[in-house]
C-alpha positions as CSV (number, residue, x, y, z in Angstrom):
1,X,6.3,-6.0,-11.8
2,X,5.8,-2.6,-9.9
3,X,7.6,0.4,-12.0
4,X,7.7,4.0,-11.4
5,X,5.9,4.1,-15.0
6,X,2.9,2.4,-13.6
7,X,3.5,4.2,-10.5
8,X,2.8,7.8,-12.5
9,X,0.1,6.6,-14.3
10,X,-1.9,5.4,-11.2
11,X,-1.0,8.8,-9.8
12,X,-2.1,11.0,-13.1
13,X,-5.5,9.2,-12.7
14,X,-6.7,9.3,-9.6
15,X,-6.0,13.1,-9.9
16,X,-7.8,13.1,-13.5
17,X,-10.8,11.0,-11.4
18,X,-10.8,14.4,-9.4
19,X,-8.4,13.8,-6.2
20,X,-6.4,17.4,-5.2
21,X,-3.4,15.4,-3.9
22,X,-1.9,11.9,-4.5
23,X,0.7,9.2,-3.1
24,X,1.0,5.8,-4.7
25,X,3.6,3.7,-2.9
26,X,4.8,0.1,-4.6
27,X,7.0,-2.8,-2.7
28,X,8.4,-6.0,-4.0
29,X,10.1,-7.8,-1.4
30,X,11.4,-12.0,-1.1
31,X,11.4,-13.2,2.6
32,X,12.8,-16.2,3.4
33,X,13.5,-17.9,7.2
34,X,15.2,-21.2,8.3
35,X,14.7,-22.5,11.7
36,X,17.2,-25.4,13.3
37,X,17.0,-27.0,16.6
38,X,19.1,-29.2,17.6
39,X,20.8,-29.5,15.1
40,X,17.8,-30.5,12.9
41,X,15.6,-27.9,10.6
42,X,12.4,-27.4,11.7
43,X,11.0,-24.7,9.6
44,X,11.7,-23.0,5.9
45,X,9.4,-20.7,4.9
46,X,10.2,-18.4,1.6
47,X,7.6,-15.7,0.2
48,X,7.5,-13.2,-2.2
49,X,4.8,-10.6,-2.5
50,X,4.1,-7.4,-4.2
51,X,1.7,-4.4,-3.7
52,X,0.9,-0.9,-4.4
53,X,-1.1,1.4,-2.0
54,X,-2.7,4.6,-2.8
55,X,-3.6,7.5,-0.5
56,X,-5.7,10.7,-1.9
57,X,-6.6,13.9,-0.5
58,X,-9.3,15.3,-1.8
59,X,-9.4,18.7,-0.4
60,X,-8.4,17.6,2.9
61,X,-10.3,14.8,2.8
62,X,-7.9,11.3,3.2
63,X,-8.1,8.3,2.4
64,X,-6.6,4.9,1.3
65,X,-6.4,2.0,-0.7
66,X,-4.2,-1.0,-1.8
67,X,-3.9,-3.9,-4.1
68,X,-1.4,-6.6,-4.7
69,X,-3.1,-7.7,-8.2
70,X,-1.9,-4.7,-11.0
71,X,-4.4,-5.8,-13.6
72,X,-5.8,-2.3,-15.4
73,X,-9.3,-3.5,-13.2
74,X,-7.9,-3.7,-10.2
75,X,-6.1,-0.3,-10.0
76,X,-9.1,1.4,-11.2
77,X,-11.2,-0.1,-8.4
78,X,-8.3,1.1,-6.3
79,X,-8.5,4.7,-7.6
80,X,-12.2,4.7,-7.4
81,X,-12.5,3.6,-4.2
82,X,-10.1,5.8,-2.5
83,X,-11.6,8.6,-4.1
84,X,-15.3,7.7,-2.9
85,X,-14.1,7.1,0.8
86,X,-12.3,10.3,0.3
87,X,-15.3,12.1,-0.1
88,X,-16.9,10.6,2.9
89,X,-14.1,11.4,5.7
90,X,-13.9,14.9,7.6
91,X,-11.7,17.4,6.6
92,X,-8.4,18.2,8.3
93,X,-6.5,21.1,7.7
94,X,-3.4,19.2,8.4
95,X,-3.6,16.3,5.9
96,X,-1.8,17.2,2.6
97,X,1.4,16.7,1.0
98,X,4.6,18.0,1.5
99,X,5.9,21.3,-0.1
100,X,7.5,20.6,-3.4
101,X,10.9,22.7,-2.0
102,X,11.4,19.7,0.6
103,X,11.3,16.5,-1.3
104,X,14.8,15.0,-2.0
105,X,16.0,16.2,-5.2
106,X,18.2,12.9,-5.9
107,X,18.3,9.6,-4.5
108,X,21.4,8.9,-2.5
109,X,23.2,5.6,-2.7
110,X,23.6,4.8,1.1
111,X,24.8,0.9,1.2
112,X,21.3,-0.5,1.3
113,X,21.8,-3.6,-1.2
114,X,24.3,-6.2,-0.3
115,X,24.0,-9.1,-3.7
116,X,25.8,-11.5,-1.2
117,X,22.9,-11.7,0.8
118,X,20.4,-12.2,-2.2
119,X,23.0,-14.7,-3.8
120,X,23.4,-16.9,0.1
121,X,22.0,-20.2,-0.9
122,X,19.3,-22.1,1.2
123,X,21.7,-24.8,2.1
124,X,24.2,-22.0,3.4
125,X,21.4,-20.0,5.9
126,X,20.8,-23.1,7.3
127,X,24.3,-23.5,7.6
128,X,24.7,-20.4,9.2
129,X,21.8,-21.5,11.9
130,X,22.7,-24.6,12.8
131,X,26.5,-23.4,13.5
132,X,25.3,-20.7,15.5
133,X,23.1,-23.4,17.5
134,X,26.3,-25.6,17.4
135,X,28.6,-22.8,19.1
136,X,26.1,-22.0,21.7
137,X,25.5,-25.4,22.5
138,X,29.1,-26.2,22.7
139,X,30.2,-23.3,24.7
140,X,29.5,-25.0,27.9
141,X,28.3,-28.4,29.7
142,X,25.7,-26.9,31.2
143,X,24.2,-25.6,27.8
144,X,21.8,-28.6,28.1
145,X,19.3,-27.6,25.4
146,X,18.1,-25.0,22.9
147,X,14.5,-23.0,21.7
148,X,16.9,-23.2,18.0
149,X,18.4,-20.7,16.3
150,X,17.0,-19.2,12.6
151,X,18.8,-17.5,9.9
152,X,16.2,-14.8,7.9
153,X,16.9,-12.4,4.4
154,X,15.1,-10.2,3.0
155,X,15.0,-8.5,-0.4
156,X,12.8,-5.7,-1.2
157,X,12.1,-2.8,-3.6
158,X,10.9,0.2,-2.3
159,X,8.9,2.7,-5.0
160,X,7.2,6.0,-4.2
161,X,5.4,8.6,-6.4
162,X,3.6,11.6,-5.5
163,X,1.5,14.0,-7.1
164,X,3.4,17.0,-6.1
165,X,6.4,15.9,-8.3
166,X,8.6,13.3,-6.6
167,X,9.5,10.0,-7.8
168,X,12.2,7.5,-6.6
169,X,13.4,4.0,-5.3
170,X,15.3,2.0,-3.5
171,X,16.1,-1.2,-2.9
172,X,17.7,-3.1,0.0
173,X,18.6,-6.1,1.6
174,X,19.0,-7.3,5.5
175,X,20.3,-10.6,7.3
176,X,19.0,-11.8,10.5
177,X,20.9,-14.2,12.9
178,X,19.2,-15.7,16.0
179,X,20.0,-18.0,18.5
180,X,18.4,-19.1,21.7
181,X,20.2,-21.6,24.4
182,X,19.1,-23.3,27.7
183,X,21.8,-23.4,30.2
184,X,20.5,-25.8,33.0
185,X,22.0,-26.2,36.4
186,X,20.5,-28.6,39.1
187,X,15.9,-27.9,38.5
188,X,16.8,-24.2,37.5
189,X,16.8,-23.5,33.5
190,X,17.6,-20.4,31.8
191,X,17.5,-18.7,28.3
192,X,18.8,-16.6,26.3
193,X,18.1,-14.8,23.0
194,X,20.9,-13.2,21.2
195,X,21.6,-12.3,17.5
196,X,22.1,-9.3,14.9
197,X,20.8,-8.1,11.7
198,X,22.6,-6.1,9.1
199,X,22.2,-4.9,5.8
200,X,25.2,-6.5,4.4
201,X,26.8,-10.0,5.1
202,X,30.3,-8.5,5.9
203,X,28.5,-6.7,8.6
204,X,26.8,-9.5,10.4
205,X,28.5,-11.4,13.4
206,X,29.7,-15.0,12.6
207,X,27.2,-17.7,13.5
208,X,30.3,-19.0,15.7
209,X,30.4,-15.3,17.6
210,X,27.3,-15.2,17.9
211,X,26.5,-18.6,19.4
212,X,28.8,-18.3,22.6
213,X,28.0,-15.0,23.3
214,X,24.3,-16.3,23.5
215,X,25.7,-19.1,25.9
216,X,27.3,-16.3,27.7
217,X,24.2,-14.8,28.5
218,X,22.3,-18.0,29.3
219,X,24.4,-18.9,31.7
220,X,25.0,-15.6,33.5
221,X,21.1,-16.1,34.5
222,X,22.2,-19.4,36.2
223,X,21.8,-19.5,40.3
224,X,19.5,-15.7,40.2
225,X,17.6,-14.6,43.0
226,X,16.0,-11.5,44.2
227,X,17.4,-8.8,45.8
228,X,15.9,-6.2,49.0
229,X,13.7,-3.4,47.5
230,X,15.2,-0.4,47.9
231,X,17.0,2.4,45.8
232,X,20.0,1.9,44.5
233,X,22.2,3.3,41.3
234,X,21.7,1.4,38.2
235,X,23.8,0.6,35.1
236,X,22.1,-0.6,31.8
237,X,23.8,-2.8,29.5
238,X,23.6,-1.2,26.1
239,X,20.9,-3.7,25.0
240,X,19.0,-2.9,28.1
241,X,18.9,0.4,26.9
242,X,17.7,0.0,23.4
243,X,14.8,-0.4,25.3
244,X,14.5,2.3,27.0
245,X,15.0,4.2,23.6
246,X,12.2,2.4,22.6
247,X,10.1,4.1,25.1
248,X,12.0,7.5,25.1
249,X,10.5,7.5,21.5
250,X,7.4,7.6,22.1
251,X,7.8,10.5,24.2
252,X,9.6,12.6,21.1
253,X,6.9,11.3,18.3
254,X,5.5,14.2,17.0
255,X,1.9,12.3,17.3
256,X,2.3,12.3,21.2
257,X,3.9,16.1,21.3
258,X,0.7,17.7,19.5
259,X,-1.9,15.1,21.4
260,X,-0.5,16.5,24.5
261,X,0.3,13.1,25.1
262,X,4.0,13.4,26.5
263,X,5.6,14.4,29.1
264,X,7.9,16.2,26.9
265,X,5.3,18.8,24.9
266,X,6.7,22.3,25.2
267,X,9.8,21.3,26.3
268,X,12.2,22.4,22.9
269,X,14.8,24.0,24.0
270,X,15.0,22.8,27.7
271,X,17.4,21.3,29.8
272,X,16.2,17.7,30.0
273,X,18.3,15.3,30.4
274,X,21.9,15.0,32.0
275,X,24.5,17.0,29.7
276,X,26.4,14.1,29.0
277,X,23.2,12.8,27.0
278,X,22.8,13.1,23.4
279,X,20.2,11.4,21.3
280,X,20.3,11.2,17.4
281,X,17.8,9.7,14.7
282,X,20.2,9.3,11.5
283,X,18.1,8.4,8.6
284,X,21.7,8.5,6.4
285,X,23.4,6.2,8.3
286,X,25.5,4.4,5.5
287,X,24.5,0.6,5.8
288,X,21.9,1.1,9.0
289,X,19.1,-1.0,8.8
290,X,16.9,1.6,9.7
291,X,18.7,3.7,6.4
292,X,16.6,5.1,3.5
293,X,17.5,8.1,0.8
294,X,13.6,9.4,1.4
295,X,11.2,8.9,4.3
296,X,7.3,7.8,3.3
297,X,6.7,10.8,2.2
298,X,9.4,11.7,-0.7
299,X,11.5,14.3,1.5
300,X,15.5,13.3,1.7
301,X,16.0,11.8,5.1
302,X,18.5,13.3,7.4
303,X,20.5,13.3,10.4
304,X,18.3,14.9,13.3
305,X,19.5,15.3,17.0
306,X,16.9,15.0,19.4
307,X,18.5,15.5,22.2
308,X,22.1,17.2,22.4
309,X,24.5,17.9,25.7
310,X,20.9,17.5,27.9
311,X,18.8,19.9,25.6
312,X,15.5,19.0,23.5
313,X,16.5,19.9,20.3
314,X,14.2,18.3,18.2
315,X,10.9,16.3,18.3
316,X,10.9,13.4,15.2
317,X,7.7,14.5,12.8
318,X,6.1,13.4,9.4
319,X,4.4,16.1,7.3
320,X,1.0,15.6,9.0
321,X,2.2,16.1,12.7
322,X,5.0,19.1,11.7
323,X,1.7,21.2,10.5
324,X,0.1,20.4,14.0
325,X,2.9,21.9,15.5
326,X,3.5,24.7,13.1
327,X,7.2,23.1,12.4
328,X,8.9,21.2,9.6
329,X,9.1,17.7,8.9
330,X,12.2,16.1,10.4
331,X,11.5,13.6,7.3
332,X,10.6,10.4,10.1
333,X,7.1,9.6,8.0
334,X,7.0,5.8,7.5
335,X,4.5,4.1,5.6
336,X,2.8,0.6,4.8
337,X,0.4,0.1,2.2
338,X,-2.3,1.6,3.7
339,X,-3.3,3.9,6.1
340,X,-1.9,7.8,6.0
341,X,2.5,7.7,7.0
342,X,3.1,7.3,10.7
343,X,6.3,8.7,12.7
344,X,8.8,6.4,12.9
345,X,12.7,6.3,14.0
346,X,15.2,5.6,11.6
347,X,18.9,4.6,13.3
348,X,17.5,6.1,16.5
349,X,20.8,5.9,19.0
350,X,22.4,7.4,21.9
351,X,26.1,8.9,21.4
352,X,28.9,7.3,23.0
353,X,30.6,8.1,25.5
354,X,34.4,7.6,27.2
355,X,34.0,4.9,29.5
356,X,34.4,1.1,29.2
357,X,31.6,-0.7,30.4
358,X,33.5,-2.1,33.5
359,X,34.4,1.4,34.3
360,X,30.7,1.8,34.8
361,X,30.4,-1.0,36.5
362,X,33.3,-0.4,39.0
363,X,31.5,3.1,39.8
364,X,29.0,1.2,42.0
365,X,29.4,0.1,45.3
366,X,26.1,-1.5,45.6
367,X,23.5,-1.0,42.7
368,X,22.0,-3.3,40.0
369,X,23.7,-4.3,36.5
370,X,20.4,-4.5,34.3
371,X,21.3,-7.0,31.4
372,X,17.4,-7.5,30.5
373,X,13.9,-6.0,31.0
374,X,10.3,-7.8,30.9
375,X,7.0,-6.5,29.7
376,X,5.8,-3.0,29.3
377,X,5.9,-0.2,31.8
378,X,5.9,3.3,30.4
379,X,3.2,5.9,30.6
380,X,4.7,8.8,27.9
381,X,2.0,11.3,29.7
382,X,3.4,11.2,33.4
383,X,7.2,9.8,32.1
384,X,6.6,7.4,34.7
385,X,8.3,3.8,34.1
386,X,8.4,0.8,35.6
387,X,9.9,-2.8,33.9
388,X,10.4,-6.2,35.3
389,X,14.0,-6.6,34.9
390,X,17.3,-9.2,35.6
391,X,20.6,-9.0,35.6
392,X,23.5,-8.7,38.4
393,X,23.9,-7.2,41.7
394,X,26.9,-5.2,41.8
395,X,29.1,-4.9,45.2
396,X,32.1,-2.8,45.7
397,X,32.6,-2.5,41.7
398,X,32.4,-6.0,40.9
399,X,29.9,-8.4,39.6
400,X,28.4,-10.2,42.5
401,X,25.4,-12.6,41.7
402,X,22.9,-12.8,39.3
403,X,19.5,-10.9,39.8
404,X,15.9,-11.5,38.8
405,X,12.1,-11.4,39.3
406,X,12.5,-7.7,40.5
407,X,11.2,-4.6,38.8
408,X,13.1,-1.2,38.5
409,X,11.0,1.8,38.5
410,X,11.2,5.9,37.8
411,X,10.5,8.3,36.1
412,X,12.0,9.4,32.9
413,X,12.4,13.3,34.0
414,X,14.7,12.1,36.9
415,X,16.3,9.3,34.7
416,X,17.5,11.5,32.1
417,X,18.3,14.3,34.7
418,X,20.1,11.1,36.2
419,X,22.5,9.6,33.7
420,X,25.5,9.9,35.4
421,X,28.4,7.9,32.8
422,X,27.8,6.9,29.2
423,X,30.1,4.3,27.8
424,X,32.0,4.0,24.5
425,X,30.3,0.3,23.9
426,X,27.8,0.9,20.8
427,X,27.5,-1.6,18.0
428,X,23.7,-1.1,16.0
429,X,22.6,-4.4,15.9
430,X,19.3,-3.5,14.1
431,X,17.3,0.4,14.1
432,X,17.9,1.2,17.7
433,X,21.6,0.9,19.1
434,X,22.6,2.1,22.4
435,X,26.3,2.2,25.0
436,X,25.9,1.3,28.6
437,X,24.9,3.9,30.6
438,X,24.8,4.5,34.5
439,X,21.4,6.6,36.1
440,X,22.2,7.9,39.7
441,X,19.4,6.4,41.4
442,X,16.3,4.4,40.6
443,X,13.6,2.3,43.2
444,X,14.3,-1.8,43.1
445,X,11.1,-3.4,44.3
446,X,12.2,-7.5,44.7
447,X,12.1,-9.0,48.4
């Protein structure tokens, strides 16, 4: 068992053993996953594991190790050998800890643990699989088959101690709901991948809910062709857009800003986006999945706007990239076992806005309703961006056939510059959560 005790004694001797600075890190978690197809399990795999990692500074030297076996030998051969590899790296300025005055002085309950979700039996997730399956396959006639559906939980115990006087833990739970139906008409098939994860069972979507809104999707893809390249307005559906927050991170990641790596590196303060746009990382989220009280690094998480009314407020920074930059941490470090803590994004979301999706929609007299986007397209240097995308061709406001194998393509200056309606329509459905939203103009390349 990993304890803060054991924790503070790795710490006290790798710093006896000579290291300046020192972060040990322990996790517990208990994984399990169900997968059902037609009606039938197909896979159940349950693991538990355990480990501790270590990194050391030794004066501005870095370096790490991990173990998963706590035995007295094995920690010392962890110490010893972060130490030695220590030694051996170059030195950087920038690597140390944080300053004692911005840890978190107390660890703040935010919803993380749900016990219904650690007490759901095995019989009941598969339960909760094959009705989702059931419901999607039900929905419809033309639902004529099924990739399965899976039900997943986790259960973990976070622990962090650090030489420069913080200790703490957490623990936490999340539930994971998947579900994946073929809708079939005449040789065409389509599929469609819905679900949700949630911290706490209460917060999940039934299996039932989930299911025909999966169907839904599947068969909105049936009959889709391509469309004439040209430009046109277009309107992403708020899951659409969780991917474009996806890339829009990468852009504000402190890594990229102090690389010169971004098309956004100077740019605090600016105009850049539409001033309807606001973009917030909320690391206190009560319940979010993407939730903690501290970051990898010991300091209290926070609620951090990025973007607000079309100005750059903010880029999202660990310790390591805020002393590049000559700014403070915006407490995004996230950590695995080893390596030194990265940036991440906690509840990274767009604010909503007034309008009801078919609002949006009935703005357009001829543009493109995005529902889903394919492979990877985004150069965070130039902000160009480019996506394989489907979804349905709007005419005079309304929903007029189904689109795919086009690609939509920009560039993120002129999309955020471009957002012209944001609608009221957000619902987190994991660490990235996003309304629909309508850019002005963007290039279609299909026919």
């Amino acid at each position: 068992m990993i304890t803060t005790e054991l924790l503070s004694d790795i710490v006290n001797q790798a710093v006896k053993h000579g290291a300046t600075e020192v972060e040990a890190v322990g996790v517990e978690s208990t994984e399990f996953h169900a997968e059902v197809r037609l009606g039938e399990v197909e896979k159940l795999q349950e693991a538990a594991s355990r480990g501790i990692g270590l990194r050391v500074l030794f004066h501005s030297r870095q370096a790490s190790s991990s173990t998963s076996d706590v035995s007295p030998q094995a920690i010392n051969e962890m110490i010893s050998s972060a130490i030695e590899m220590a030694k051996l790296t170059s030195v950087d300025d920038a690597a140390a800890l944080p300053y004692g005055d911005e840890l978190a002085l107390e660890i703040a309950d935010l919803g993380l643990y749900d016990p219904g979700v650690s007490e759901l039996t095995t019989e009941r997730k598969i339960e909760m699989a094959r009705f989702a399956e059931e419901a999607a396959r039900g929905a419809d006639p033309r639902i004529a088959n099924s990739e399965g559906s899976a039900c997943s939980t986790t259960e973990s115990k976070t622990i962090l101690v650090t030489s420069a006087g913080f200790a703490g833990e957490y623990r936490g739970t999340t539930c994971a709901l998947t579900v994946a139906p073929i809708a079939k008409v005449g040789g065409q098939m389509q599929v469609s991948v819905w679900g949700d994860r949630q911290r706490a069972l209460a917060s999940l979507d039934s299996p039932e809910a989930l299911g025909r809104e999966a169907a839904r999707r599947a068969l909105r893809k049936l009959n889709a062709r391509k469309v004439m390249t040209q430009e046109a307005p277009i309107v992403f559906e708020s899951s659409a857009v969780e991917e474009l927050l996806g890339d829009f991170f990468v852009a504000v990641d402190g890594y990229s800003i102090f690389r010169r790596a971004s098309f956004l590196v100077g740019r605090l303060g600016e105009t850049v986006a539409a001033p309807a746009l606001t973009v917030i990382d909320d690391g206190r989220m009560r319940g979010g999945v993407g939730s903690r009280p501290f970051d990898g690094e010991g300091l209290a998480t926070r609620r951090t706007v990025v973007v607000e009314n079309g100005v750059l407020k903010n880029y999202l920074l660990n310790t390591y990239t805020a002393r590049k930059l000559g700014l403070r941490s915006t407490a995004s470090a996230m950590r695995a076992l080893t390596g030194a803590p990265v940036v991440g994004f906690s509840n990274f979301f767009i604010a909503p806005g007034v309008y009801q999706a078919d609002e949006i929609i009935a703005s357009v007299k001829n543009g493109f309703y995005v529902t889903e986007m394919i492979g990877f397209g985004f150069n965070a240097v130039t902000g160009d961006f480019s996506r394989g995308a489907s979804g349905w061709w709007i005419e005079n406001g309304k929903l007029a056939f189904p689109v795919e194998e086009v690609t939509v393509a920009g560039n993120f200056r002129d999309m955020l510059r471009g957002v012209e309606m944001i609608g009221n329509d957000l619902r987190f459905r994991g660490r990235a959560a996003a309304p629909t939203i309508k850019i002005d103009r963007m290039m279609i390349s299909g026919e």
